[in-house]
TINULO-128290 format. One line per field, with one value per residue (C-alpha): residue number from 1; residue in three letters; x, y, z. Coordinates in steps of 0.02 Angstrom, whole numbers, padded with zeros to 5 digits, m for minus. Layout:
% TINULO-128290
num [NUM/...]
residuo [ALA/...]
u [X/...]
v [Y/...]
w [Z/...]
END
This chain:
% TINULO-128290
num [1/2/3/4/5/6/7/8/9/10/11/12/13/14/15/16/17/18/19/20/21/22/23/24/25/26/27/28/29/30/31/32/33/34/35/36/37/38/39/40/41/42/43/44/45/46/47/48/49/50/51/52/53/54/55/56/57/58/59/60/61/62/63/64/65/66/67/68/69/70/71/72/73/74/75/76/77/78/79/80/81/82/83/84/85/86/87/88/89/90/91/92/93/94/95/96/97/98/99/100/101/102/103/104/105/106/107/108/109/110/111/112/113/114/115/116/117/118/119/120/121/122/123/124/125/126/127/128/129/130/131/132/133/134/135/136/137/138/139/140/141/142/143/144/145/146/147/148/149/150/151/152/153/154/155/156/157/158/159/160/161/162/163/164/165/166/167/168/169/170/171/172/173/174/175/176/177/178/179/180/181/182/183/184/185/186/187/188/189/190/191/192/193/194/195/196/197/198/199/200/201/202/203/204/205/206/207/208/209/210/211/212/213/214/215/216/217/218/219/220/221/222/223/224/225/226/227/228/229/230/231/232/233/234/235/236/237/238/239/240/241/242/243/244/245/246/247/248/249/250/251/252/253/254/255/256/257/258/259/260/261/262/263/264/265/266/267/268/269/270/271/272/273/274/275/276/277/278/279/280/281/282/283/284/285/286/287/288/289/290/291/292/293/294/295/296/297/298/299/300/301/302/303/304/305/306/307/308/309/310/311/312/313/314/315/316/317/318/319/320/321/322/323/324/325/326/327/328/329/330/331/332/333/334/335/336/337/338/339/340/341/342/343/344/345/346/347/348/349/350/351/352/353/354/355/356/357/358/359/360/361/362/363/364/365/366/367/368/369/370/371/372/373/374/375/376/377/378/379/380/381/382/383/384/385/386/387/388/389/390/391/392/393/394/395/396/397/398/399/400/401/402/403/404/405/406/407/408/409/410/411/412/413/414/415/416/417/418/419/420/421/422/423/424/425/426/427/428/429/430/431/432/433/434/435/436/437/438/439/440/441/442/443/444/445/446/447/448/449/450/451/452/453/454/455/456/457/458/459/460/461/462/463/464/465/466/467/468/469/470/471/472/473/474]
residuo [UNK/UNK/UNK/UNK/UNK/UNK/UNK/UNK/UNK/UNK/UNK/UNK/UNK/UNK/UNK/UNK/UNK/UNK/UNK/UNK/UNK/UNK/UNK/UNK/UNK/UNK/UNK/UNK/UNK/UNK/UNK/UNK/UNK/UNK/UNK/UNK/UNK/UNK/UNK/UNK/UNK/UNK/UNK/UNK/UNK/UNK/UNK/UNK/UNK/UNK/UNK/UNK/UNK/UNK/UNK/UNK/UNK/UNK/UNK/UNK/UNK/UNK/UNK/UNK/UNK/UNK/UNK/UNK/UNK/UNK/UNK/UNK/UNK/UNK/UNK/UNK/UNK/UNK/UNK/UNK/UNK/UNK/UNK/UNK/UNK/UNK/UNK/UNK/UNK/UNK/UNK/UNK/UNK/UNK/UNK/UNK/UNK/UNK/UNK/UNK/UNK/UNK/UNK/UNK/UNK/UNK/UNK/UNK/UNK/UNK/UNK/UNK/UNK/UNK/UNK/UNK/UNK/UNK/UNK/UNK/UNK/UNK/UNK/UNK/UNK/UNK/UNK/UNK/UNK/UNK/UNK/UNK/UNK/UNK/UNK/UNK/UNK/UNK/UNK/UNK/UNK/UNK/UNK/UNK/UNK/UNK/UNK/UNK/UNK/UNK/UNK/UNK/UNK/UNK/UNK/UNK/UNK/UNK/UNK/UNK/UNK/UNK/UNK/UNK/UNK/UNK/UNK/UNK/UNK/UNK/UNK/UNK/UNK/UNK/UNK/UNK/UNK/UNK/UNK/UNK/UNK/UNK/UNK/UNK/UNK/UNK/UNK/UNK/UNK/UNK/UNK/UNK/UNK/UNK/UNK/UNK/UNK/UNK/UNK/UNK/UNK/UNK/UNK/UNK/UNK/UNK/UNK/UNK/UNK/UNK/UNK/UNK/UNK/UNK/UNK/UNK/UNK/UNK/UNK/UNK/UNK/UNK/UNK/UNK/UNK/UNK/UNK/UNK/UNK/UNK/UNK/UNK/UNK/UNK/UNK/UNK/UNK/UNK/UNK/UNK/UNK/UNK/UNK/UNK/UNK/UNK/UNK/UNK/UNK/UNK/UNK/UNK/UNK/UNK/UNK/UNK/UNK/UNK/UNK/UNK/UNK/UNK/UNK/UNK/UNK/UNK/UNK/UNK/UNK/UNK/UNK/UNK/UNK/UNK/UNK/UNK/UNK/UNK/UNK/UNK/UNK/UNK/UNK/UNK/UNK/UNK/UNK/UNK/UNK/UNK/UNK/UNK/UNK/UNK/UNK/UNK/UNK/UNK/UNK/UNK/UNK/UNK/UNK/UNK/UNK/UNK/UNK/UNK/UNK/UNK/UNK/UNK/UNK/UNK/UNK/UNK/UNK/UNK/UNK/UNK/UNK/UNK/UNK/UNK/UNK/UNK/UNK/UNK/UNK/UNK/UNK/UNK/UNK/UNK/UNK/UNK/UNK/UNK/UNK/UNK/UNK/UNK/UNK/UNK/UNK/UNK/UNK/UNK/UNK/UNK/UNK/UNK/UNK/UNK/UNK/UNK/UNK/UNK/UNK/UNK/UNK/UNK/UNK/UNK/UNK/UNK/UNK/UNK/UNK/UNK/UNK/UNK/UNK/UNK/UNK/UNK/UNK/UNK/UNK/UNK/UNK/UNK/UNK/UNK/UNK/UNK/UNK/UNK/UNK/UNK/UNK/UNK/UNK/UNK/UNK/UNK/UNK/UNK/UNK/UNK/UNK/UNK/UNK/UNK/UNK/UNK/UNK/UNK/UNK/UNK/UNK/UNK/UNK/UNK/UNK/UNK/UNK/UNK/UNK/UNK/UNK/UNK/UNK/UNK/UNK/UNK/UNK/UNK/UNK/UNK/UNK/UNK/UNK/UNK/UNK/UNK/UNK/UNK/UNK/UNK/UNK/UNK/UNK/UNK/UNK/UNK/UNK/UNK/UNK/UNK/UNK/UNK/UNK/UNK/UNK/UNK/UNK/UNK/UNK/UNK/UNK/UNK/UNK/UNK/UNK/UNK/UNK/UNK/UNK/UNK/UNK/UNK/UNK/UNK]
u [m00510/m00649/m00592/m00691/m00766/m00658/m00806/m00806/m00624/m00662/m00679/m00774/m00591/m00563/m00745/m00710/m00569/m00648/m00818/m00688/m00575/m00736/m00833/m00659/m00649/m00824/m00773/m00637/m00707/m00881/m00749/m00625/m00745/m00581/m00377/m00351/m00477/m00377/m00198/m00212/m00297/m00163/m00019/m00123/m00124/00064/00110/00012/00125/00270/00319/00427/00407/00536/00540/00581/00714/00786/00778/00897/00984/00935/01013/00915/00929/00846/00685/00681/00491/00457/00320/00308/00165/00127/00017/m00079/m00162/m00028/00070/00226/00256/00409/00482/00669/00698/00848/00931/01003/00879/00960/00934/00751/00579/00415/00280/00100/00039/m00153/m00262/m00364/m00450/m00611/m00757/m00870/m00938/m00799/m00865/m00793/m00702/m00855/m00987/m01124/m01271/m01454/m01590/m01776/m01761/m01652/m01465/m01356/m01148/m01105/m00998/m00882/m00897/m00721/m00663/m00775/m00952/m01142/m01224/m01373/m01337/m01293/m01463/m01592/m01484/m01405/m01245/m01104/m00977/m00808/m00633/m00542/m00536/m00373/m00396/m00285/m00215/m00143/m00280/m00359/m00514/m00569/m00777/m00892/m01051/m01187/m01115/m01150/m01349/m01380/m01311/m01409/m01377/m01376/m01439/m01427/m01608/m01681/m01833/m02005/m02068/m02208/m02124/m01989/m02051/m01914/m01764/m01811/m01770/m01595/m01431/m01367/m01237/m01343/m01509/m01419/m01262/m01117/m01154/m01318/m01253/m01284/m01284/m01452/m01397/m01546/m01726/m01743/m01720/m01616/m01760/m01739/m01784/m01823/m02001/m01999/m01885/m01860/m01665/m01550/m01465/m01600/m01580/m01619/m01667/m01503/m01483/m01499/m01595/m01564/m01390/m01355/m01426/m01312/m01181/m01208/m01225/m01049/m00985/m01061/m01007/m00827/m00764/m00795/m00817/m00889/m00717/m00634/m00719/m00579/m00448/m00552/m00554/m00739/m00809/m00972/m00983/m01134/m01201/m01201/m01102/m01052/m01158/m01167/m01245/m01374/m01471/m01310/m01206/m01084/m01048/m01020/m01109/m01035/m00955/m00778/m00732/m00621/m00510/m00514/m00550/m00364/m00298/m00346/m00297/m00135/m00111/m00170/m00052/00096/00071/00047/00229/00235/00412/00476/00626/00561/00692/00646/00598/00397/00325/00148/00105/m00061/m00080/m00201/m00285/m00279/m00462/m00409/m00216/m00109/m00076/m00005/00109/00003/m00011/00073/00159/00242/00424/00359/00384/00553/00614/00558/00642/00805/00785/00770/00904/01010/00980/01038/01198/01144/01160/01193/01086/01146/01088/00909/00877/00957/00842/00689/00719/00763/00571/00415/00246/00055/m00019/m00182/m00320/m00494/m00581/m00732/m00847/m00955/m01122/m01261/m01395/m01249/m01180/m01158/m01012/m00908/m00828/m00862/m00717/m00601/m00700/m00676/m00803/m00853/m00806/m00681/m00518/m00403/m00398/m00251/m00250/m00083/m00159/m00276/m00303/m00430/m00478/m00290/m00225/m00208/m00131/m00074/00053/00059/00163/00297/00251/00366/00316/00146/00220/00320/00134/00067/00198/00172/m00004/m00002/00120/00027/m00151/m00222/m00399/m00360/m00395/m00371/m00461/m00477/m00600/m00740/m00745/m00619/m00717/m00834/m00731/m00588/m00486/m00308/m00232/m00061/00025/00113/00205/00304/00344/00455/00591/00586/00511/00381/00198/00053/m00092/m00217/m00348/m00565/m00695/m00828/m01000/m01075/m00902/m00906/m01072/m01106/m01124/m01009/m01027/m00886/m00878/m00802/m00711/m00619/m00574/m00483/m00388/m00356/m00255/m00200/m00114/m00041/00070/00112/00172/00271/00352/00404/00596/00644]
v [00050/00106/00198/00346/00342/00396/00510/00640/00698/00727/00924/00963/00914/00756/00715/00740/00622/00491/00509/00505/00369/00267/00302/00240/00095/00041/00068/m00055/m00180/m00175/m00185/m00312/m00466/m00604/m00613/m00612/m00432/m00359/m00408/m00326/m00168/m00150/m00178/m00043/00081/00058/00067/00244/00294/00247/00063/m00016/m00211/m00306/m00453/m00298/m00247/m00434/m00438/m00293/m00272/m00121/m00075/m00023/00091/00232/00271/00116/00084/m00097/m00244/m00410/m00526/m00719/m00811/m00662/m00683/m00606/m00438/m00379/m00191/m00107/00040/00032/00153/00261/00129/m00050/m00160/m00285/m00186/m00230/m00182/m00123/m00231/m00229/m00408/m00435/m00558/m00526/m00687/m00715/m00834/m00866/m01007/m01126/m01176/m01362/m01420/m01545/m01407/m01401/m01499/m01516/m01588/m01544/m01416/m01310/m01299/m01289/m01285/m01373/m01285/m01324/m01169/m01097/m01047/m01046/m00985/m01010/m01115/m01056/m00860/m00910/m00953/m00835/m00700/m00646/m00708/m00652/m00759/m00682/m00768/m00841/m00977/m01053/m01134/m01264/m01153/m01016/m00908/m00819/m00779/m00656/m00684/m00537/m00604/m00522/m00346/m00252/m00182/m00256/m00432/m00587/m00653/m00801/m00893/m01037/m01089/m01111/m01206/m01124/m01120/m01229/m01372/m01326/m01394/m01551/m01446/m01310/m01439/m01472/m01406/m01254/m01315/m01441/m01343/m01310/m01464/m01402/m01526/m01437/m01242/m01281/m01113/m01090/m01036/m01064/m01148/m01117/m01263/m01252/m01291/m01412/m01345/m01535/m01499/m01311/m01365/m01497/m01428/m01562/m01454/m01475/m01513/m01650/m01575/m01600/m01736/m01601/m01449/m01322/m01360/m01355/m01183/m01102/m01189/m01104/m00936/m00982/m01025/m00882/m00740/m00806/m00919/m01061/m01240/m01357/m01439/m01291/m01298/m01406/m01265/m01135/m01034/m00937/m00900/m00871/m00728/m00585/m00468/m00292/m00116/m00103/00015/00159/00086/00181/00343/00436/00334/00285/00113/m00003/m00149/m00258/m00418/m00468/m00344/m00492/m00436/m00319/m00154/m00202/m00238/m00064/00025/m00047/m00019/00160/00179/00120/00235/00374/00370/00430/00497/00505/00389/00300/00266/00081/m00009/m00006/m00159/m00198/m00387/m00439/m00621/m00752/m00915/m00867/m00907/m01090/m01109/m00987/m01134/m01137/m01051/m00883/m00886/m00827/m01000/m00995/m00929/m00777/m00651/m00725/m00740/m00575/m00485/m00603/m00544/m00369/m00347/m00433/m00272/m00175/m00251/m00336/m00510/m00659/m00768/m00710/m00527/m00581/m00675/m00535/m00433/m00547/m00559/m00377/m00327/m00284/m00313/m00298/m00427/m00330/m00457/m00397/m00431/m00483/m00313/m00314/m00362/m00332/m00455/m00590/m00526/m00697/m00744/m00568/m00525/m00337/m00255/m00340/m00338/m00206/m00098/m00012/00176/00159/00136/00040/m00142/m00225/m00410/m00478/m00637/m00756/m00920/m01045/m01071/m01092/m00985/m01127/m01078/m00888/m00781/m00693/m00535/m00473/m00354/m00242/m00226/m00217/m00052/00005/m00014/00098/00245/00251/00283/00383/00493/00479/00555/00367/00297/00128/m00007/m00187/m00349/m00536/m00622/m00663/m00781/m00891/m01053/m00973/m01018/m00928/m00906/m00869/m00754/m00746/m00678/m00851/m00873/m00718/m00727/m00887/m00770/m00708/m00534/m00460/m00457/m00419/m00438/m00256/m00213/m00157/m00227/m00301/m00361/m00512/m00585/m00720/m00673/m00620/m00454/m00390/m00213/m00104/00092/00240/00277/00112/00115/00295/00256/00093/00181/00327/00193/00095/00243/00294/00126/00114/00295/00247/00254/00166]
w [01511/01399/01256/01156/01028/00877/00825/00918/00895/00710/00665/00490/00393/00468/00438/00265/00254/00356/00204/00053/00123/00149/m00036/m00130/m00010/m00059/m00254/m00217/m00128/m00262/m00417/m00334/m00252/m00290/m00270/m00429/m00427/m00275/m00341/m00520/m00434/m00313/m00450/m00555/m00394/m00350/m00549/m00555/m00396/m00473/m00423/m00525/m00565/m00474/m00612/m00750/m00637/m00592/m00779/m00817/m00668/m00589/m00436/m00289/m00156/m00043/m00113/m00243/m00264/m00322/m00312/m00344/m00390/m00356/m00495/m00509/m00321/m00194/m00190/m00117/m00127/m00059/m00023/00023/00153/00215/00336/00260/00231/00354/00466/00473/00400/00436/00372/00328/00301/00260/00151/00002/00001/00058/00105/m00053/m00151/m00283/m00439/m00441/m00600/m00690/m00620/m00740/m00741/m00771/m00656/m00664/m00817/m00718/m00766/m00603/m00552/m00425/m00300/m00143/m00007/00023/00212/00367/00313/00397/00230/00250/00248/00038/m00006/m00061/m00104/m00302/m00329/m00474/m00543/m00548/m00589/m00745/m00865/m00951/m01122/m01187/m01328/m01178/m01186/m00991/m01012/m00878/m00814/m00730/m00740/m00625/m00544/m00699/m00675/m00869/m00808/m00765/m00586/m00502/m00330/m00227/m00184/m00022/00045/00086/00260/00231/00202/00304/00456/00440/00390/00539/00675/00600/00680/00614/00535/00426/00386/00224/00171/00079/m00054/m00093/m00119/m00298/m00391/m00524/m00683/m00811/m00848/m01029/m01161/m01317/m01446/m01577/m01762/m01806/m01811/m01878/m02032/m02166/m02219/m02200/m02076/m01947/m01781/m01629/m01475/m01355/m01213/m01087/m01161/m01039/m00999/m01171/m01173/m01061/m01123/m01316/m01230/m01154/m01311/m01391/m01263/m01180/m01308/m01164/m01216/m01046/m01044/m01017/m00815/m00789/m00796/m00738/m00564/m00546/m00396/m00332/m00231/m00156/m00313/m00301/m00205/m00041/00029/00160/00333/00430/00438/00496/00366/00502/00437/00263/00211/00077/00022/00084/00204/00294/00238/00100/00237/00311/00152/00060/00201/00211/00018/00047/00178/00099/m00066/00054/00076/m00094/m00138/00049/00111/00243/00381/00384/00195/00226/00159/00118/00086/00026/00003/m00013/00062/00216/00254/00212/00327/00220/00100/m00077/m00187/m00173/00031/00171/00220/00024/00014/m00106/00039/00078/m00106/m00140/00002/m00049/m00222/m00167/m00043/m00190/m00296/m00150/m00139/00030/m00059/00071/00172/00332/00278/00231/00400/00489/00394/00445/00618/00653/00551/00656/00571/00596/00534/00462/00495/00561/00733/00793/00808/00984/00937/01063/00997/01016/01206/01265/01178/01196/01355/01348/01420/01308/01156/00985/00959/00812/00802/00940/00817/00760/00857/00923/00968/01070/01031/00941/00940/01026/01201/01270/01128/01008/00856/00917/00879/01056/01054/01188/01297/01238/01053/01119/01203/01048/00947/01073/01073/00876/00891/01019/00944/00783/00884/00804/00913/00938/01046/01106/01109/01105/00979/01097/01265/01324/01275/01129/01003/00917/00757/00697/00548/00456/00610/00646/00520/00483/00670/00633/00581/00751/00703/00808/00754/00814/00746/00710/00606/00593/00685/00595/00629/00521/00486/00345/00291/00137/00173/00329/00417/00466/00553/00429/00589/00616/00436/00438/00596/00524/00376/00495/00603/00457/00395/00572/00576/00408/00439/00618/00641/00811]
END
């Protein structure tokens, strides 16, 4: 069953939409390259449509009910925004669920160093990338450091076009000849994605001065030059690396893709393209009650097993909904697993885009394409499905009547051949509570690359299906 291409249903309106849905998508994902990015822009977004903060309303006991517009937020990383619809909440939920975490480059905690006259952090790759697609190429250093006296300081070094940027360095072809034979996987070692921050020495005015304030010429010259313009611009002494989180990730805007600028190219679209659509979709709502509370859930570490207090295996999406349906006078355990189990979800996750240089590993007529919609995957996993969530039959039928109804291009696929390989997503572990899910979401070519390619298409059926979804009574 091959499906159309989404294109050519679009008349000049829709064409619109699809172009101005995809130029504030690539504002968000160029301004928001971490969690920590994506969580406060999302807060921002659901504040300026008219969410309330659920810890302000825990605080002074506000009651909740039909309409109630609330979200929650994990250590500054995850985000829980809902929208409590007509019917009890017990009665079960419709739920976005996507990750705003993505591959990129950890600057460890005693990073800095010099070697050679060049100043360098060491780093330790986060989630499943190709080590050699992060050489050559300018990096930026986003994220935060804590101080010991309770002070965050917040560091954007390298997207602004007046910044320095940064690289990891790669070895020429002429004396490549040794490193060409390697493996894949070891061409470039993990341990040597060291990021190249400066060459210039912090002089010594020793010999330039005879005031008894004069000084030696530092241990480490160049290190100690970077670390003065540290000190000078952020405040940041080299102990404070120990409590700091920065990341090194890809420099510069998404960007429109091709001649016929079909497509994006840009940093983090796994999984940032399912996780602004879903956000767009649930303020879309705006001041309608739902029939079911619509839920959008963006969370992190996913890349790296859902772990810790800010990912999807954490008990912030249970407490929350607890918390929640507490406000609502639905207050009892039996309620909130009632709740849980009776809730549908899509887990918003992206697939593997059909790529005709890499054929081999697709099977074609149950691969995603780009421009043909909105994907649907019953199931994940590796080779025997290790590690799926595989959805019933029936909710895989009840996915199908919303979009149909809703007129949203969509179709289905598995990640690539049986044997090739495979992957997994949050979909798992929400389906403990016995809820269905099923996992949907955009195609995407180049996945865990730096810079990952999506269709315009995909992306507006991806946020045309997510509200059919969350408005979707039975």
């Amino acid at each position: 069953m091959e499906r159309e291409v989404a294109w050519k249903k679009y008349d000049e309106a829709a064409s619109a939409e699809v172009e101005a849905l995809a130029a504030d998508y690539i504002n968000f994902i160029s301004d928001n390259k971490t969690e920590r990015e994506c969580a406060a822009a999302a807060i921002a977004a659901a504040e300026d449509a008219g969410y309330d903060s659920l810890a302000d309303c825990i605080t002074t006991g506000t009651p909740v009910g039909p309409g109630s517009k609330l979200w929650a937020c994990a250590q500054g990383k995850a985000v829980i925004l809902v929208h409590v619809g007509a019917a009890p909440i017990s009665e079960g939920m419709n739920i976005l669920g996507a990750h705003i975490d993505s591959p990129r480059l950890d600057i460890k905690q005693n990073p800095l160093y010099e070697a050679n006259d060049f100043a360098l952090l060491d780093t330790h790759y986060y989630g499943g990338i190709k080590n050699y697609q992060w050489t050559a190429l300018p990096l930026a250093l986003h994220g935060v450091v804590a101080t010991t006296d309770g002070e965050v300081i917040e560091v954007n070094i390298g997207d602004d076009p007046a910044d320095p940027v940064f690289c990891v360095t790669d070895l020429l072809p002429h004396l490549g000849s040794q490193q060409m034979d390697k493996k894949g996987a070891k061409v470039v070692e993990g341990e040597d994605l060291d990021v190249l921050v400066g060459n210039r020495p912090l002089l010594s005015t020793a010999d330039s001065s005879d005031s008894a304030d004069a000084t030696e010429a530092p241990k480490d010259p160049v290190k100690a030059r970077v670390l003065a313009i540290l000190a000078d611009k952020y405040g940041i002494a080299e102990e404070d690396f120990l409590s700091a989180e920065l990341e090194a990730v890809p420099a510069g805007r998404a960007r429109d893709l091709g001649f016929d600028r079909s497509m994006v190219i840009g940093y983090g679209q796994d999984d940032r393209v399912c996780a602004y659509t879903s956000l767009v979709a649930q303020l879309a709502l705006g001041d309608d009650v739902p029939a079911r509370t619509a839920v959008c859930v963006l969370v992190d570490k996913e890349e790296i097993g859902s772990v810790g207090a800010s990912g999807m295996a954490s008990m912030f999406f249970e407490n929350t909904i607890a918390e929640i349906m507490a406000l609502a006078g639905e207050s009892s355990p039996l309620r909130l697993r009632r709740a849980l189990t009776r809730s549908r979800m899509l887990s918003s996750d992206v697939s593997a885009g059909f790529d005709p240089a890499y054929a081999s590993v697709f099977e074609a007529k149950n691969s995603a394409y780009l421009g043909r919609g909105l994907v649907f995957n019953k199931y994940t996993g590796s080779r025997g499905k290790s590690g799926s969530n595989d959805a019933s039959a029936e909710y895989v039928a009840l996915v199908r009547r919303i979009m149909d109804d809703a007129g949203v291009s969509f179709q289905t696929a598995e990640l690539g051949r049986v044997d090739a390989g495979g992957g997994g997503t949050i979909a798992y572990i929400p389906a403990k509570y016995g809820m269905d899910v099923i996992d949907s979401g955009v195609p995407v070519l180049s996945m865990h690359s730096p810079w990952e390619v999506t269709s315009k298409a995909d992306i507006y059926e991806a946020r045309r299906g997510y509200e059919a979804f969350l408005r979707a009574e039975g």
